[in-house]
C-alpha positions as a Markdown table, in Angstrom:
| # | Residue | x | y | z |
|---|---|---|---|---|
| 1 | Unk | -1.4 | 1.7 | -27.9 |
| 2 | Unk | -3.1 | -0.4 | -25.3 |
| 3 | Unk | -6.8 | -1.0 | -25.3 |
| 4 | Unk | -8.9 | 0.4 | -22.5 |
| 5 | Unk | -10.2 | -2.4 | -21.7 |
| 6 | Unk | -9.1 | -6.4 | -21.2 |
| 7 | Unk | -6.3 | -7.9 | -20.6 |
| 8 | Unk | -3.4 | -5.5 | -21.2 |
| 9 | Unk | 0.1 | -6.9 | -23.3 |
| 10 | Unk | 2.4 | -6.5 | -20.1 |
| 11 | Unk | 5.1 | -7.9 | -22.9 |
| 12 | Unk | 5.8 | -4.8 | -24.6 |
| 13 | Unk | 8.6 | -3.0 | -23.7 |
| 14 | Unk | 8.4 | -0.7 | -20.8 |
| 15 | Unk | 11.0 | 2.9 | -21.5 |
| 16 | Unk | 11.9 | 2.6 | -17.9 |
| 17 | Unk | 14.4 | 0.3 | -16.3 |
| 18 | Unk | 15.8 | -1.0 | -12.7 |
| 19 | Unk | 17.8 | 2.2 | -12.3 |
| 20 | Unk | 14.8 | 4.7 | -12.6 |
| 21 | Unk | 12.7 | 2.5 | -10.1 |
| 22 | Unk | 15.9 | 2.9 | -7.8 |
| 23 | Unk | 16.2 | 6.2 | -8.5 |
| 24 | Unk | 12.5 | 6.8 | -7.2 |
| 25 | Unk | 13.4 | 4.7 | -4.2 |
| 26 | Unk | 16.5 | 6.5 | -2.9 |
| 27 | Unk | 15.2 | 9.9 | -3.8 |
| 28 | Unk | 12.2 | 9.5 | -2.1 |
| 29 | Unk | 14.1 | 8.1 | 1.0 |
| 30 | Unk | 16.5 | 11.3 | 0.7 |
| 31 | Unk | 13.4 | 13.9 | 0.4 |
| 32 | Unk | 11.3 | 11.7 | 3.3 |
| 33 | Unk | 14.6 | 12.3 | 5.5 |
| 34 | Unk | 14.7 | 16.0 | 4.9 |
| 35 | Unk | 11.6 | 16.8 | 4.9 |
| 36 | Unk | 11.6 | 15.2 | 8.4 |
| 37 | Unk | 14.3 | 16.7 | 9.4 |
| 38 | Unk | 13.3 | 20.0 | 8.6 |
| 39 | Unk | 9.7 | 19.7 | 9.9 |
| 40 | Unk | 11.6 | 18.8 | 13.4 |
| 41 | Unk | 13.9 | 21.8 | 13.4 |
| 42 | Unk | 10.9 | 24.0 | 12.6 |
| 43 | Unk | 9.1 | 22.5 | 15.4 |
| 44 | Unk | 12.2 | 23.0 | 17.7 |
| 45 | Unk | 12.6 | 26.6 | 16.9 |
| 46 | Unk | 9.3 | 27.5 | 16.1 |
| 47 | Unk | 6.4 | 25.7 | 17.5 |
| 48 | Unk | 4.7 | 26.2 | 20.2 |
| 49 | Unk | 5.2 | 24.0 | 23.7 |
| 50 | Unk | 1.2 | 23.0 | 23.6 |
| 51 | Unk | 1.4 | 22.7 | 20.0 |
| 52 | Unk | 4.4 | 20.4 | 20.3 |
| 53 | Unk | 2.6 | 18.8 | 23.1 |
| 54 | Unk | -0.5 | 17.9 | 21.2 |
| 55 | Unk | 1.2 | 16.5 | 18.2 |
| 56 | Unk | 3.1 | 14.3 | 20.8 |
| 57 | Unk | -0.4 | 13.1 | 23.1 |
| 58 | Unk | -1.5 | 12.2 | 18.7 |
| 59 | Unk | 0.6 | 9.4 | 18.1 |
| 60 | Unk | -2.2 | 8.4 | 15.6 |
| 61 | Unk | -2.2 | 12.0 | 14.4 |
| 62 | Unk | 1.5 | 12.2 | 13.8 |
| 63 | Unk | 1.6 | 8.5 | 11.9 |
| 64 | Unk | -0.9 | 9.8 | 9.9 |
| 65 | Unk | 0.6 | 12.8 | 8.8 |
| 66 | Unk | 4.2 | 11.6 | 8.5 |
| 67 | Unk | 2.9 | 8.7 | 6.1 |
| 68 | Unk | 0.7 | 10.7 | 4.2 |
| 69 | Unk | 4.0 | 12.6 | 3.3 |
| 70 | Unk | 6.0 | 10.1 | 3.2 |
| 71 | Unk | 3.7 | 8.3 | 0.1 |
| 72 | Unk | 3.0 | 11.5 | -1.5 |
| 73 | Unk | 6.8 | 11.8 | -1.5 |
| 74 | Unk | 6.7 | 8.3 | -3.8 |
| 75 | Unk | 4.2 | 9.6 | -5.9 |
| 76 | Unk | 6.0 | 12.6 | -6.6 |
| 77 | Unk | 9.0 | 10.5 | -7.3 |
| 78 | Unk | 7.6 | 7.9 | -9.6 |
| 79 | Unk | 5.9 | 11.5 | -11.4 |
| 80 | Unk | 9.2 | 13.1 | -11.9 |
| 81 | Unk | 11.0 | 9.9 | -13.1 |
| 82 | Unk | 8.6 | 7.5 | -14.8 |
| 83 | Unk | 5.5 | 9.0 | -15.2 |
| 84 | Unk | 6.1 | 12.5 | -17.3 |
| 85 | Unk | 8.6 | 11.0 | -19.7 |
| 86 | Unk | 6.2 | 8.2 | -21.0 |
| 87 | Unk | 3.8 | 9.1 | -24.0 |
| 88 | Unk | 0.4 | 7.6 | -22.4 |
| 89 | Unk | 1.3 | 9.1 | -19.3 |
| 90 | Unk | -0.5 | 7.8 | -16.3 |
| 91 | Unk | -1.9 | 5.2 | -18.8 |
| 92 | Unk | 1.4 | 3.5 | -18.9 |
| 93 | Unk | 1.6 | 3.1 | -15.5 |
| 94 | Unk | -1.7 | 1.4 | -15.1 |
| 95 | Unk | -4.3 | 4.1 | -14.8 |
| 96 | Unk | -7.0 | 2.9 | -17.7 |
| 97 | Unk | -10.2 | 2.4 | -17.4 |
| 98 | Unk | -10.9 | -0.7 | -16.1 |
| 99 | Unk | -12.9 | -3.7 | -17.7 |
| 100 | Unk | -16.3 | -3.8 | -16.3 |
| 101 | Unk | -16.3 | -7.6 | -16.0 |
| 102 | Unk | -13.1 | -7.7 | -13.6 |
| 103 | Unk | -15.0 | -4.9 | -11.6 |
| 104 | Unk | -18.2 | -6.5 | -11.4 |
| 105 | Unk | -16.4 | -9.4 | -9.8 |
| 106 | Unk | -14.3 | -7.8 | -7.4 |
| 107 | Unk | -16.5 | -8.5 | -4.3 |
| 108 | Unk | -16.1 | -12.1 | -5.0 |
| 109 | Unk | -12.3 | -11.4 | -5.4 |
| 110 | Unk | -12.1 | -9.6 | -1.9 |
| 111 | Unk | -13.8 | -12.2 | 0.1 |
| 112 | Unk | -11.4 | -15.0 | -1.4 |
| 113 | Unk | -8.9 | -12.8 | -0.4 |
| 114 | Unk | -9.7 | -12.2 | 3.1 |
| 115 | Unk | -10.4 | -15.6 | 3.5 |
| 116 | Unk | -6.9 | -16.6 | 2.1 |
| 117 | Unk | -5.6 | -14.4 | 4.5 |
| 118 | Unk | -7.3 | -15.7 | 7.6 |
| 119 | Unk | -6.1 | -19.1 | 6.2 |
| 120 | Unk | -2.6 | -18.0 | 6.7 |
| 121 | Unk | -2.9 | -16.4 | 9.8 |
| 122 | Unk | -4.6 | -19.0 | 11.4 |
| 123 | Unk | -1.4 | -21.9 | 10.3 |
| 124 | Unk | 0.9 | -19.2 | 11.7 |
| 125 | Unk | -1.5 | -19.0 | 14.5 |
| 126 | Unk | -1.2 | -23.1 | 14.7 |
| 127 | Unk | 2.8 | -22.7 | 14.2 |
| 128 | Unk | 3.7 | -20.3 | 16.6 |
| 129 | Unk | 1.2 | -20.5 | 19.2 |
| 130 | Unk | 0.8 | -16.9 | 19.0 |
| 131 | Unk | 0.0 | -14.1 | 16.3 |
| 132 | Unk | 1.1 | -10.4 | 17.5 |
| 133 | Unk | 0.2 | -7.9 | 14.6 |
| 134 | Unk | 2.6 | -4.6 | 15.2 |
| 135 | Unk | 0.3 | -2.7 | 12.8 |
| 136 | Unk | -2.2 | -2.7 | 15.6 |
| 137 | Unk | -0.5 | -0.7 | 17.7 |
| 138 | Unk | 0.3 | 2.1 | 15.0 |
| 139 | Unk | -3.2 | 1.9 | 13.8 |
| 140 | Unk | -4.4 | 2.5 | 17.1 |
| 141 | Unk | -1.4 | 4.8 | 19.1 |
| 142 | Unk | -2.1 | 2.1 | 22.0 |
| 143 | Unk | -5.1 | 4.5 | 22.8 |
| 144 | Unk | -8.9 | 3.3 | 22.7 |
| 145 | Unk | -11.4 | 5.0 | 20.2 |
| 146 | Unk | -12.0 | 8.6 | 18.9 |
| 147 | Unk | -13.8 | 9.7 | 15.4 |
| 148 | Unk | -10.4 | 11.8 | 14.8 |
| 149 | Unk | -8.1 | 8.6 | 15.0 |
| 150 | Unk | -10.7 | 6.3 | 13.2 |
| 151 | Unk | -10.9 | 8.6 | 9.9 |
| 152 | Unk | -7.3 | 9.8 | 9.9 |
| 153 | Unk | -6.4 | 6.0 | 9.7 |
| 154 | Unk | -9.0 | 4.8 | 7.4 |
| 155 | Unk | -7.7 | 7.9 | 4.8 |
| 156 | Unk | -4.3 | 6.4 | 4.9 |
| 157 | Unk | -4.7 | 2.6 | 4.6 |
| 158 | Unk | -8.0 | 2.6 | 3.1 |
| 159 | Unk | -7.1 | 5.6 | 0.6 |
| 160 | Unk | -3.4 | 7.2 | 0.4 |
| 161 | Unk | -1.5 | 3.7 | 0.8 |
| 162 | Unk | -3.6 | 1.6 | -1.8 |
| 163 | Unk | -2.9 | 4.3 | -4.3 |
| 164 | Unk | 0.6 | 4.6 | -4.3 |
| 165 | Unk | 1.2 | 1.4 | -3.2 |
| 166 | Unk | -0.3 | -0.2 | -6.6 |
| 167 | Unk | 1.3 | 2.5 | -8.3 |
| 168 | Unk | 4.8 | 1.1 | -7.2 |
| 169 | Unk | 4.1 | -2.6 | -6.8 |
| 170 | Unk | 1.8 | -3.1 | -9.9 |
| 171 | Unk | 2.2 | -0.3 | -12.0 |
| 172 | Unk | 5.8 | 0.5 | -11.8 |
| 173 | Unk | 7.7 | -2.8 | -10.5 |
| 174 | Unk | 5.4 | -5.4 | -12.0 |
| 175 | Unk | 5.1 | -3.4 | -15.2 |
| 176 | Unk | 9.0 | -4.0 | -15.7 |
| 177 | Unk | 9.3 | -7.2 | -14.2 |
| 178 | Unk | 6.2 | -8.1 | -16.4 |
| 179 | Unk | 7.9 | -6.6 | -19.9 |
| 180 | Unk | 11.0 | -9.2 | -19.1 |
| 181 | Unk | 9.8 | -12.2 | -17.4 |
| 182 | Unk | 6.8 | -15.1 | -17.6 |
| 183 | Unk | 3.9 | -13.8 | -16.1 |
| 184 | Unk | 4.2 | -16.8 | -13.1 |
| 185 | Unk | 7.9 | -15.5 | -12.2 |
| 186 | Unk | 6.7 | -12.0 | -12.4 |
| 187 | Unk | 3.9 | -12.3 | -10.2 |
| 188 | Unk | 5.8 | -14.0 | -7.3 |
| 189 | Unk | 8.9 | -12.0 | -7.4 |
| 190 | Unk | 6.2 | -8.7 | -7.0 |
| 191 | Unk | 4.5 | -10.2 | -4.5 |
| 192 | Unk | 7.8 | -11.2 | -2.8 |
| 193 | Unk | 9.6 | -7.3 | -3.1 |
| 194 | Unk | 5.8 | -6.3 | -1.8 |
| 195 | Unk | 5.8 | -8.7 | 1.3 |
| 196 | Unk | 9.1 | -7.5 | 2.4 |
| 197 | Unk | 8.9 | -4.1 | 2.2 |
| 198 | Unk | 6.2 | -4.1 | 4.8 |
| 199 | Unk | 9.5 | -5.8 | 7.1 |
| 200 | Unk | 6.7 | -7.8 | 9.1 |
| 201 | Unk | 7.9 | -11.2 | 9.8 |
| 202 | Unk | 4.3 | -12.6 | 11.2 |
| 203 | Unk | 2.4 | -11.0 | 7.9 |
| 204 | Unk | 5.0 | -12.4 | 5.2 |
| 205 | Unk | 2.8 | -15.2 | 4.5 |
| 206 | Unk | -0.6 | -13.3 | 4.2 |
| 207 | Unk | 1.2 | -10.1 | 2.3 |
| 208 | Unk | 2.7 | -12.4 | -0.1 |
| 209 | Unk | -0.5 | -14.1 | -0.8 |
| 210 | Unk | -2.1 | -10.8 | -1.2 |
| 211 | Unk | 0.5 | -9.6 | -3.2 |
| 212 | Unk | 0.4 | -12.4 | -5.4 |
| 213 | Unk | -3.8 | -11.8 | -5.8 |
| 214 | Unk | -3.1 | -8.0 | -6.5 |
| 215 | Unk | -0.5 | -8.6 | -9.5 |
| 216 | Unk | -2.7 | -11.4 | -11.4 |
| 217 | Unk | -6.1 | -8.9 | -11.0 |
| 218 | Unk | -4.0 | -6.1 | -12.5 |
| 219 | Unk | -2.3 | -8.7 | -15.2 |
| 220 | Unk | -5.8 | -9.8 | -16.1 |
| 221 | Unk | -7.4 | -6.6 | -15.9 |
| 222 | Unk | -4.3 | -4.8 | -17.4 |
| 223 | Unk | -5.6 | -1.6 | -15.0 |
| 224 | Unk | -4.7 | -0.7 | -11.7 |
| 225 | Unk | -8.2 | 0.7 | -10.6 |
| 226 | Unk | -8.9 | -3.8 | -9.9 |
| 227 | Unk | -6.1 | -3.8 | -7.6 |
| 228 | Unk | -6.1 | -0.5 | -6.0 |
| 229 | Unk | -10.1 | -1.5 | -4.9 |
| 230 | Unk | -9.1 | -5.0 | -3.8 |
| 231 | Unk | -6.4 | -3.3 | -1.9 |
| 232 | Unk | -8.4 | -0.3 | -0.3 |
| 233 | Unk | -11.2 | -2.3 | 0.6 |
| 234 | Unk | -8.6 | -5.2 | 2.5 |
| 235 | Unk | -7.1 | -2.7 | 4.6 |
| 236 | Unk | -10.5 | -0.4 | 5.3 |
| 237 | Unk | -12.3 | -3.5 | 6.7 |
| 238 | Unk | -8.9 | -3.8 | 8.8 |
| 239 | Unk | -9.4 | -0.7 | 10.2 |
| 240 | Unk | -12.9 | -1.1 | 10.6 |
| 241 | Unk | -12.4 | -4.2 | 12.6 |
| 242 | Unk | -9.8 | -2.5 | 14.8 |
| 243 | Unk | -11.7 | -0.1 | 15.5 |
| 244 | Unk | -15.2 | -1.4 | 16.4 |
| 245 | Unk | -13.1 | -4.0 | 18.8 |
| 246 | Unk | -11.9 | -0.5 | 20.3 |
| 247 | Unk | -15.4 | 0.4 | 20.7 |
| 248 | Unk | -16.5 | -2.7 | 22.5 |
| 249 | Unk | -12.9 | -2.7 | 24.7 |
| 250 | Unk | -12.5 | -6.2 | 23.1 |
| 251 | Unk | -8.6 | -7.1 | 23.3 |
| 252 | Unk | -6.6 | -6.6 | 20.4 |
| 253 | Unk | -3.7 | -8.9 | 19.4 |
| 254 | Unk | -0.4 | -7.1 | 19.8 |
């Protein structure tokens, strides 16, 4: 049994394997696509032309919803295959109680974190002569500020997308990787897999850097609840930022 609290013994071995974190990947990809495809052909045969309208004047609105879905999909998945059949249950996946030390410190955490990634962006910045961040536009649907596009935003990268997220990358992926590998070659092959998936060539750097903080606070910690703050408070100050620039019409990178 691992203790509540401390550093948790990542080397024991983990019941599940490659194939059941591929298993969560491709069936959530399958039920993401149906589930799409369905909500469409309801729309299409069923919605009304204002309703349809308004959903497509939301951009922000519509990104919200279809990635809340889409990471409560993962969830589900990483439920269904991982989660149900172990005897700790959510405990095995990272979901302890966290040390109070490691929490206590997690301000002083985040800020070498953001400064980290201001480091990075800045050489790329230096590099390339010029830093366009995609995620700005989805953040902000290329329209200026409202309340409704602010907190939808902030509930899915400052809440929904930390959780699962750490769930995946930490809990599930690192967990494994963790159970069969140093901790050094663990942490950078996470934070690799974790970069990548975001498929944004400018952030690589920073997301890697990031991933590689993440992974060592939840090895240290040996709970997911370090990570999943570090994480949630990164990307609500993102928002944040974005979104007060909005308010004062100051021009945003794209």
């Amino acid at each position: 049994m691992a203790p509540a609290t401390g550093r948790l013994n990542h080397r024991r071995a983990v019941s599940w394997g490659i194939i059941d974190i591929v298993i969560v990947l491709v069936a959530s990809v399958i039920v993401a696509v149906a589930v799409v495809l369905i909500a469409g052909l309801g729309i299409r045969l069923f919605g009304r032309e204002d309703a349809v309208a308004l959903v497509r004047s939301q951009p922000v609105l519509l990104s919200a919803i279809t990635g809340t879905v889409v990471y409560l999909i993962i969830f589900a998945m990483i439920y269904l295959r991982i989660v149900r059949r172990q005897p700790d249950g959510w405990r095995a996946v990272g979901f302890r109680p966290p040390p109070v030390l490691p929490m206590a410190l997690a301000p002083l955490i985040l800020i070498g974190q953001l400064t980290t990634v201001a480091v990075m962006n800045s050489l790329i910045l230096k590099l390339t002569g010029a830093f366009e961040n995609p995620q700005i536009d989805k953040i902000t649907g290329g329209q200026g500020f409202s309340w409704l596009n602010f907190g939808l935003m902030l509930f899915l990268a400052g809440g929904v997308a930390p959780v699962v997220e750490e769930l995946f990358f930490r809990g599930v992926l690192y967990g494994w990787l963790r159970s069969r590998l140093p901790v050094v070659v663990a942490v950078l092959i996470s934070a690799a897999l974790f970069a990548g998936a975001h498929v944004i060539p400018i952030l690589l750097p920073a997301l890697f850097v990031v991933g590689i903080i993440l992974a060592t606070a939840y090895e240290l910690s040996g709970s997911l609840w370090l990570s999943i703050l570090l994480h949630a408070l990164q990307n609500s100050l993102a928002v944040i930022v974005i979104f007060v620039a909005l308010t004062m019409h100051l021009p945003l990178p794209r």
